[in-house]
LOLUM-81124 format. One record per residue (C-alpha): residue in one letter; residue number from 0; z negated, y negated, x negated. Coordinates in Angstrom, 2 decimals. Each point is the difference from the previous one (the first is absolute). Layout:
BEGIN
(A; NUM; (Z; Y; X))
...
//
This chain:
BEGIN
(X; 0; (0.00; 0.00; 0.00))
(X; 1; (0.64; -3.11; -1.65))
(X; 2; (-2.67; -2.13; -0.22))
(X; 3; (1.75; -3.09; 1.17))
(X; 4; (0.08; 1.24; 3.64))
(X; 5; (-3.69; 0.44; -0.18))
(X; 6; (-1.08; -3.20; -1.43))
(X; 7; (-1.23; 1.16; -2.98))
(X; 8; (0.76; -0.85; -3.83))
(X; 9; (-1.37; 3.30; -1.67))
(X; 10; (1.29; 3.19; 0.76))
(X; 11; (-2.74; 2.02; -0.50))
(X; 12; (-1.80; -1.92; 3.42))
(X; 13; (2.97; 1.24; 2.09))
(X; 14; (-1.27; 2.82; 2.17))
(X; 15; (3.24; 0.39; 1.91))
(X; 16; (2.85; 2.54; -0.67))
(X; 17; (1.73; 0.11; 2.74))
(X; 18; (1.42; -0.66; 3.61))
(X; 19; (2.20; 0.39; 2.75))
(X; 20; (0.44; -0.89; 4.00))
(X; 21; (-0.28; 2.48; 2.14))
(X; 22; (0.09; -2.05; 3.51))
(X; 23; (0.80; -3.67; 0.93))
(X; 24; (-2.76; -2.14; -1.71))
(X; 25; (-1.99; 3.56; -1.16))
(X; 26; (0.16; 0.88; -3.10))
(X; 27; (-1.32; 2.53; -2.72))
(X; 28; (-1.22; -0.80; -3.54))
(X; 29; (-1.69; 2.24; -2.53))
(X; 30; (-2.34; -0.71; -3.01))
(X; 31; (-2.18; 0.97; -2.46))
(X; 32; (-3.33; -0.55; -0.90))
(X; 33; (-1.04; 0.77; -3.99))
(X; 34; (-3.54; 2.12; -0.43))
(X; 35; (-1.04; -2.71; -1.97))
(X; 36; (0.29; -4.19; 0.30))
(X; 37; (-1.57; -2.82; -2.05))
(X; 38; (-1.09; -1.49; 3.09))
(X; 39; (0.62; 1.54; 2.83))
(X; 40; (-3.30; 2.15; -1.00))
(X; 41; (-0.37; 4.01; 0.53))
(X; 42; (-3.94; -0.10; -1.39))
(X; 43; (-0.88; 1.67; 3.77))
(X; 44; (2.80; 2.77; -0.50))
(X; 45; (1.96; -1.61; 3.11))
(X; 46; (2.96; -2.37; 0.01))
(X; 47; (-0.86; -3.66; -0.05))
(X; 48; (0.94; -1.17; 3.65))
(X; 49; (0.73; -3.03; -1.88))
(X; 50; (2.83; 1.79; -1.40))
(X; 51; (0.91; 1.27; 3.23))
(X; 52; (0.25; -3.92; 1.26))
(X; 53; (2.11; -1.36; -3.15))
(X; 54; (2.04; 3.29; 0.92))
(X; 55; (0.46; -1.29; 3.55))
(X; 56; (0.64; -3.27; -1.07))
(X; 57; (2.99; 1.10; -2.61))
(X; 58; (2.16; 1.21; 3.41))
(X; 59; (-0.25; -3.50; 1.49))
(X; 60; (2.55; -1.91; -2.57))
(X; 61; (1.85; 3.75; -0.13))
(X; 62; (1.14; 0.42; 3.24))
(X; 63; (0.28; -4.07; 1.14))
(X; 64; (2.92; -0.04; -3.66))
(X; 65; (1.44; 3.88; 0.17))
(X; 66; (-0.03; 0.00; 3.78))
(X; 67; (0.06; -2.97; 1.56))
(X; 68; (2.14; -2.19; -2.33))
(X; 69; (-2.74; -2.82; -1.47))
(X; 70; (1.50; -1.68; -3.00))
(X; 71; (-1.86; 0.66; -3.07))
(X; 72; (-2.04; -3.15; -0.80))
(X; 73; (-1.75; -0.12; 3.22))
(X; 74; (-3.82; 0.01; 0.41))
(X; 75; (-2.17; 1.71; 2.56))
(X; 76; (-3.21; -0.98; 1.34))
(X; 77; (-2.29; 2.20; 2.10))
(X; 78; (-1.65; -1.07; 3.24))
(X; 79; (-1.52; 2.95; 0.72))
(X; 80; (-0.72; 3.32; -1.37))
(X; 81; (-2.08; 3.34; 0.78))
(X; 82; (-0.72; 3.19; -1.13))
(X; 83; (-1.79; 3.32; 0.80))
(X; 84; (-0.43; 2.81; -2.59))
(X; 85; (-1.51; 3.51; 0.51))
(X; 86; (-1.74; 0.53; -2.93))
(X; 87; (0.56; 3.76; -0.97))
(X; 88; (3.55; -0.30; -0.40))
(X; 89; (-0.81; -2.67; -2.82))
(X; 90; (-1.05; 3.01; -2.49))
(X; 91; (1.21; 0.02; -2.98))
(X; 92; (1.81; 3.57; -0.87))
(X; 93; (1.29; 1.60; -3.42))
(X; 94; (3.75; -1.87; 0.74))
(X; 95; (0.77; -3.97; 0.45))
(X; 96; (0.20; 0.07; 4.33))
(X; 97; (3.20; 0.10; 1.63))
(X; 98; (-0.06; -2.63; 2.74))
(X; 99; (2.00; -0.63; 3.23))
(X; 100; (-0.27; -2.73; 1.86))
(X; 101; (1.92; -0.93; 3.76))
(X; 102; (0.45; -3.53; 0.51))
(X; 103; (1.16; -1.28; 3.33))
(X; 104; (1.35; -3.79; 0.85))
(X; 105; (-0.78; -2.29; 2.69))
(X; 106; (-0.48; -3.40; 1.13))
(X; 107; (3.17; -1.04; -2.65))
(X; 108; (0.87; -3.38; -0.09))
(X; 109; (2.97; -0.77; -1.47))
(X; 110; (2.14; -3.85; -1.28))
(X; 111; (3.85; 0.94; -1.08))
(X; 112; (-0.72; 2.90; 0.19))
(X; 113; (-2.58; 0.08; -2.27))
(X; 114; (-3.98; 1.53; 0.67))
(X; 115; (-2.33; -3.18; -0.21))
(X; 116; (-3.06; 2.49; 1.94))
(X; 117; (-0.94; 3.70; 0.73))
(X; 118; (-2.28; 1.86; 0.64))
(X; 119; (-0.19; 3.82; -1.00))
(X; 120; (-1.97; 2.85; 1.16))
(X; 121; (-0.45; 2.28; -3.02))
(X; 122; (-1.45; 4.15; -0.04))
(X; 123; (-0.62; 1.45; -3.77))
(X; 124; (-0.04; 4.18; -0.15))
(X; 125; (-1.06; 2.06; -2.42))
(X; 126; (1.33; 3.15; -0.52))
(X; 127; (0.94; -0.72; 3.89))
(X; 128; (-3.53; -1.11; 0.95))
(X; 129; (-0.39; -3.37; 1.32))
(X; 130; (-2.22; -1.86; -2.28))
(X; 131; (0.27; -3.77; 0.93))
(X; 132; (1.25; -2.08; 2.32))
(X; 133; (0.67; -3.41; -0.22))
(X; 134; (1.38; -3.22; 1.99))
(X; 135; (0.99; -3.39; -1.37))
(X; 136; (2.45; -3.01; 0.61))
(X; 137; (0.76; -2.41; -2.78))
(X; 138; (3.22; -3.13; -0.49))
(X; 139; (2.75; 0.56; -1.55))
(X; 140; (1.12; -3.35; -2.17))
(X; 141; (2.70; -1.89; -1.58))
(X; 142; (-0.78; -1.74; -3.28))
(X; 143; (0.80; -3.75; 2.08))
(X; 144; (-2.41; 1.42; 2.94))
(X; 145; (-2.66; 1.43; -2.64))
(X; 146; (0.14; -3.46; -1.67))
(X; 147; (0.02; -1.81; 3.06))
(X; 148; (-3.01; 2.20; 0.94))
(X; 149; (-2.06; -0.17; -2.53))
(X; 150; (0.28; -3.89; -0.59))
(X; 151; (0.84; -0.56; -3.38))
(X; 152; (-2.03; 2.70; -1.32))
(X; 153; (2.11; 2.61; -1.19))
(X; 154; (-0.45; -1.05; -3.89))
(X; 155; (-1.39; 3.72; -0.84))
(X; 156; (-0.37; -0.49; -3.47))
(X; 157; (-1.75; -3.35; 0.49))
(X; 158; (-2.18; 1.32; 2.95))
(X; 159; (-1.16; 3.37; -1.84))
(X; 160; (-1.84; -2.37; -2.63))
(X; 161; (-2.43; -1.78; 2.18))
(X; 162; (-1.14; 3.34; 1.55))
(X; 163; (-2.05; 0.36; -3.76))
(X; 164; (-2.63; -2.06; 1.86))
(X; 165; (-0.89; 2.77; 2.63))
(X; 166; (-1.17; 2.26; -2.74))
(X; 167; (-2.65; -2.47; -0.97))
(X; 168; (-2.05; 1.77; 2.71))
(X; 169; (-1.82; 2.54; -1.33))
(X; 170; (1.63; 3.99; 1.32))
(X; 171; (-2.35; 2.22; 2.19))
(X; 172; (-0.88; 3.33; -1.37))
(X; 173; (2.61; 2.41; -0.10))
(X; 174; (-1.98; 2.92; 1.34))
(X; 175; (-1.27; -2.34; 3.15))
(X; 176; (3.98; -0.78; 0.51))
(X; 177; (0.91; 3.45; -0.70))
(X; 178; (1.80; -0.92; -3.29))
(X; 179; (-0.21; 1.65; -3.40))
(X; 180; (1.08; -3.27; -2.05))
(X; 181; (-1.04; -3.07; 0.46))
(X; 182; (3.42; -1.26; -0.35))
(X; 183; (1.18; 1.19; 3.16))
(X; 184; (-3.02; -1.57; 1.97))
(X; 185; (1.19; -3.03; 1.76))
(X; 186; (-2.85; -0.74; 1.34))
(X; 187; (-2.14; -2.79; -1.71))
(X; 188; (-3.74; -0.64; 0.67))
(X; 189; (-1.55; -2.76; 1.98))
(X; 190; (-3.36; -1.38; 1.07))
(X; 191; (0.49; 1.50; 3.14))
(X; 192; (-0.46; 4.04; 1.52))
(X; 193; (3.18; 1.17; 0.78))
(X; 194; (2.07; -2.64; -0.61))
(X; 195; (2.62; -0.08; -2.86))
(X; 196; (2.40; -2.22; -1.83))
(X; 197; (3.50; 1.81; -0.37))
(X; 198; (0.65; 0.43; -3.47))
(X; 199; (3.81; -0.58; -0.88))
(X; 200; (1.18; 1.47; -3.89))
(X; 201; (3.40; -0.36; -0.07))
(X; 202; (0.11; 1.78; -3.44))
(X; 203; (-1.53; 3.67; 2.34))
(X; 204; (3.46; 1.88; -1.03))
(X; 205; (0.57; 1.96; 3.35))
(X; 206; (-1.25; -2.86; 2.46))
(X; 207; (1.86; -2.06; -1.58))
(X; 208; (3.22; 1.46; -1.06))
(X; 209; (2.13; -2.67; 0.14))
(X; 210; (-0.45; -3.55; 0.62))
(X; 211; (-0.99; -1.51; 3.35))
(X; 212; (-0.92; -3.64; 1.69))
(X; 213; (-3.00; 1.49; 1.93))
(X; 214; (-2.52; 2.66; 0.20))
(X; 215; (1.56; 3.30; 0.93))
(X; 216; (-0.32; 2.16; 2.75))
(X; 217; (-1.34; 2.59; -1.83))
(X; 218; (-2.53; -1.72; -1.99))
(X; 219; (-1.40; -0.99; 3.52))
(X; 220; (0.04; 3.77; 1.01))
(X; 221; (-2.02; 0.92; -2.95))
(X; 222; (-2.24; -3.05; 0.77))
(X; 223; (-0.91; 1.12; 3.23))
(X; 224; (-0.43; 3.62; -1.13))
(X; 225; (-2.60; -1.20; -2.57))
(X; 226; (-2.07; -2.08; 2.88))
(X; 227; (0.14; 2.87; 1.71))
(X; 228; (-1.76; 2.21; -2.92))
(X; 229; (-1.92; -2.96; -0.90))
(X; 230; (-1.52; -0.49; 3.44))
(X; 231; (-0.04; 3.64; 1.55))
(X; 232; (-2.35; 1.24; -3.56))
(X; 233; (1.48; 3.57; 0.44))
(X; 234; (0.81; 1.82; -3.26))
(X; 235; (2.41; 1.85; -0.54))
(X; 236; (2.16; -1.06; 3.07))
(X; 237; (3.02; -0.87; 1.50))
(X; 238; (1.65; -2.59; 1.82))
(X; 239; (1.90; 2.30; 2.46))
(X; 240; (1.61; -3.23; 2.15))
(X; 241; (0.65; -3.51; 0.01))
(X; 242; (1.37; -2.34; 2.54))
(X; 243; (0.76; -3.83; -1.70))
(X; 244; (1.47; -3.03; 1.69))
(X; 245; (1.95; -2.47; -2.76))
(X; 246; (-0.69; -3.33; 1.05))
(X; 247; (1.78; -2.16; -2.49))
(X; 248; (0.45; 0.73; -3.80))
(X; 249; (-2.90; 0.13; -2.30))
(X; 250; (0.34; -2.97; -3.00))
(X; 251; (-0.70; 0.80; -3.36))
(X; 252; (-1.62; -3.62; -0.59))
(X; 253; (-2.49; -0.44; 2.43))
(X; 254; (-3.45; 2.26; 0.73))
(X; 255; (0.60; 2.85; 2.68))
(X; 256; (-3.62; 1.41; 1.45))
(X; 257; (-0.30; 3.34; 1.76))
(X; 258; (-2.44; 0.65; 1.93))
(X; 259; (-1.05; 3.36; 1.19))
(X; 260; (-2.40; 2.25; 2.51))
(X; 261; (-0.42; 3.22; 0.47))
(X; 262; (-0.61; 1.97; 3.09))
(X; 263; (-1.10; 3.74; 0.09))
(X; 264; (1.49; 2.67; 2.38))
(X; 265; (-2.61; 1.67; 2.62))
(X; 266; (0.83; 3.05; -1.91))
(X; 267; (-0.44; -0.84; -2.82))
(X; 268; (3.11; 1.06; -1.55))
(X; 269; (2.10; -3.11; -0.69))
(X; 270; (-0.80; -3.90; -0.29))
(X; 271; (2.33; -2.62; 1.07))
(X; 272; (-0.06; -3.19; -2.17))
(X; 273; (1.57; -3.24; 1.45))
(X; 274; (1.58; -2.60; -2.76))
(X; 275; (0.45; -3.88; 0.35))
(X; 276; (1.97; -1.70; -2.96))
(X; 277; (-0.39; -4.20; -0.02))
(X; 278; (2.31; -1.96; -1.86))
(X; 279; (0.24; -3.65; 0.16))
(X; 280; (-1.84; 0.01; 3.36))
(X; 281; (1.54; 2.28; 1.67))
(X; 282; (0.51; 3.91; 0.54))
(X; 283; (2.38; 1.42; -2.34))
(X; 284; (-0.34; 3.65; 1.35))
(X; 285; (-2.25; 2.17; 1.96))
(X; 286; (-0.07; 3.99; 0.11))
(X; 287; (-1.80; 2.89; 0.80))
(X; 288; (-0.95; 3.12; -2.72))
(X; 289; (-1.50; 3.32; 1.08))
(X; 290; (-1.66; 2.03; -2.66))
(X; 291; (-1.07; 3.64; -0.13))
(X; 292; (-2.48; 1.23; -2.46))
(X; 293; (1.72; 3.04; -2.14))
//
């Protein structure tokens, strides 16, 4: 798979290998997943669901170039995205797993023919057992409309540099964010109990493999999985679903709080944390994570 269609500069973070239609706006796409990642951690013996996500997120710029015709150049943005994983067919086996995942389209929106917004409902198998399932909708644009958009702030390189400030926040603890390294933490400490400052190091090599004007999706996925750690205090565990709403685009040059709280299940079993993000005085994202001790 050629990492251009995924939106990715290295091609060692492609997970994609393959894909096909199979109906009008359905379509099937197969991957890989290696037994072992840099980040996308396997300390539990189970697949990082975080890898599942970035996964996901790869078949988004695939299908809206290979399928639906989107000019290379174009940007996406998500306004919505959710995911549910069952957390035995994350285990990690004696071969790299062999992935399929069925996408279908809906709610397309097109200009000249062109996809400016979709939405996809997405199931991953495993050795045809459904794993995951998934639902999101994101924009599809233009370099003028991405411009236009963003307001003049589509300098990447210039924009990357004043995210240095962030990390002058002190990181949590990678065991209470459920992190080996503290370089993958990006959450920073504050005065306050479960509240955060987002932590933005453009120089992280796999959340930021290429340049970008704002904080990316995924480094607010892996945000709100580490609240959720942070907050539900279960170790070792999992976050086994996450529902986010993207409000607007996360700056690199101005503080972004999350704040999170944690309710328990009557059974017991799971916790459900809720997280707020605030940037310049107003709410940048909200979402829902559901973790499972292992």
């Amino acid at each position: 798979m050629a990492r251009e269609y995924v939106h990715r500069a290295a091609v060692a973070e492609v997970f994609l290998t393959g894909w096909e239609q199979t109906d009008p706006d359905t379509f099937r796409i197969t991957a890989q997943w290696p037994r072992f990642h840099s980040f996308y951690a396997d300390d539990t013996g189970i697949y990082d669901p975080m890898l599942l996500c970035e996964t996901i997120r790869q078949t988004f710029p695939l299908l809206a170039h290979a399928a639906y015709g989107m000019p290379m150049g174009y940007a996406l943005s998500w306004s919505r995205f959710h995911y549910s994983v069952n957390p035995q067919g994350l285990e990690i086996r004696q071969r790299p797993a062999d992935i399929e995942i069925r996408v279908r389209c809906s709610d397309i929106k097109y200009q000249r023919s062109v996809p400016v917004r979709m939405s996809m409902y997405i199931e991953v198998f495993r050795d045809q057992q459904l794993v995951a399932m998934s639902e999101t909708r994101f924009g599809c644009h233009s370099l003028n409309v991405y411009q236009r958009l963003r307001r003049g702030r589509h300098d990447a390189t210039a924009l990357m540099k004043t995210a240095t400030a962030t990390l002058a926040h002190e990181a949590a603890s990678p065991a209470r964010t459920g992190r080996s390294r503290t370089r993958d933490v990006v959450l920073g400490q504050t005065d306050e109990a479960d509240a955060w400052q987002l932590r933005i190091d453009t120089t992280h090599p796999i959340l930021f493999d290429h340049p970008l004007d704002h904080a990316p999706g995924m480094l607010i996925l892996e945000a709100v999985r580490q609240c959720a750690h942070a907050a539900a205090d279960i170790t070792p565990s999992i976050v086994t679903g996450m529902d986010i709403t993207f409000n607007q685009f996360v700056e690199f040059d101005a503080p972004c709080l999350l704040r999170s709280s944690a309710d328990v299940a009557t059974d017991q079993a799971s916790t459900t944390v809720s997280v707020e993000a605030q940037q310049n005085d107003a709410t940048a994202f909200t979402a829902l994570a559901n973790i499972l001790p292992l």
